[in-house]
N, C-alpha and C positions, 0 to 999 in steps of 0.2 A: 504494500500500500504506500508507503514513505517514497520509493521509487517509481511506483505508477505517480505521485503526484510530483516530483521531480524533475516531471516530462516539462511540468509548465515553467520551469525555473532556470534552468537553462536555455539562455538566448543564442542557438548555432543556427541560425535561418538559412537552410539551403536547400532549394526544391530537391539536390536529386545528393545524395552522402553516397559516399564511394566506401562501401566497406568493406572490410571493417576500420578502415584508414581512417576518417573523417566522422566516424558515429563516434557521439559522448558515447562517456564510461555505462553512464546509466542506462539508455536506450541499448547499449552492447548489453549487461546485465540482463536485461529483461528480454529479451531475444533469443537470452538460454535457458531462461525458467521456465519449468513444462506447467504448463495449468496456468498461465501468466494469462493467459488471452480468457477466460473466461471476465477475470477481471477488469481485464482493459476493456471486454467489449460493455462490461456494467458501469465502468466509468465513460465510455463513450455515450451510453443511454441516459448519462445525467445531464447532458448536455453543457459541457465547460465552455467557458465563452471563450477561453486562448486558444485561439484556431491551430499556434506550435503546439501545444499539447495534442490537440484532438489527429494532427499532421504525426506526432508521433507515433500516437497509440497505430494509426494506420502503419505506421512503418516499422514497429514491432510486430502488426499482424501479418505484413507483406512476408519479412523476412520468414517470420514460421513460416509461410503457407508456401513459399518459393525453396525452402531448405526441409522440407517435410517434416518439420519437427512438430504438427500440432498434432497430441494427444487426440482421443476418440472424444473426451468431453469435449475440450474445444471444438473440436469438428461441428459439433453439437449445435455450436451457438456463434459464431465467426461467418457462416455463409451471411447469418438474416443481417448481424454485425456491417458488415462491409455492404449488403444490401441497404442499407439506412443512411450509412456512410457517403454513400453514390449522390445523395440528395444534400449534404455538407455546402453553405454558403464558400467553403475556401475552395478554389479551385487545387492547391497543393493537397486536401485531404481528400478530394475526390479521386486523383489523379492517381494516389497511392491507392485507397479503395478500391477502382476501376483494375489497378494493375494485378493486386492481390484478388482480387473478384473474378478474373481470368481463370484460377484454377476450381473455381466453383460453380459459374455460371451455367443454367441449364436452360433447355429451351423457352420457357416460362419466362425468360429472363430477355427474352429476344426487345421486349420494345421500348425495356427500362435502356439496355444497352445504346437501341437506336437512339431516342432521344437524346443519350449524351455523344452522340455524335451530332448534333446543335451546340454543346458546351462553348460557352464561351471562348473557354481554354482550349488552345490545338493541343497538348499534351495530350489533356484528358480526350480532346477527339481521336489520335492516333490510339491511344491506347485501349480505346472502347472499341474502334475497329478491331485490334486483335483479341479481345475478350471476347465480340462478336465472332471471330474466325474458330475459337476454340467453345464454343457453346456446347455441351451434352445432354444428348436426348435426355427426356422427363422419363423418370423412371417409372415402371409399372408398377403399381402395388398388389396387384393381383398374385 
């Protein structure tokens, strides 16, 4: 918890961290702790107004979900996470959501993705295009 709120205290603003070179100590910490993302995604839902903060938590969640480090809980609750995320006034918290959201995205997801190909942001536009390009089918419950 000390370190999820940490996120907001250090001022290193830079869309895109080269790491592990360029990540604070603390955002590198939490990026190795298994079950971290449940909590990041409950402090995202409280909605913090330092948009660096809410920039980081996404970039703790990107790193799990790009180095497969996230637990079956987190799996759990990280997709709806970065779904919510998508709709974030910072274009930088989108941007990472959007890139982190690639490995989740399912068919269902097809028109939240189009729409942010309108983003204001071209990042977050390039990067919705390839989130769109890796879409998987809806699963069956049957």
């Amino acid at each position: 918890d000390e370190l999820i709120a940490s996120l907001a205290q250090l001022r290193l603003e830079k869309a895109f961290y080269s790491p592990p070179h360029d990540f604070p100590d603390n955002l590198t910490r939490l990026t190795k702790t298994a079950h971290i993302a449940v909590k990041i995604c409950a402090a995202y839902r409280a909605n913090p107004p330092d948009a660096l903060q809410r920039f980081n938590f996404m970039v703790v969640l990107n790193v799990r979900a790009n180095q497969a480090l996230l637990t079956a809980e987190e799996l759990a609750v990280v997709p709806d996470c970065l779904r919510l995320a998508l709709n974030d006034e910072n274009a930088w918290v989108r941007l990472e959501a959007v890139d982190a959201f690639s490995h989740f995205a399912e068919e269902k997801d097809r028109a939240k993705l189009m729409a942010l190909q309108n983003d204001p942001d071209e990042d977050v536009r390039r990067y919705s295009h390839t989130a769109l390009n890796r879409l998987k089918p809806v699963k069956n419950v049957n």
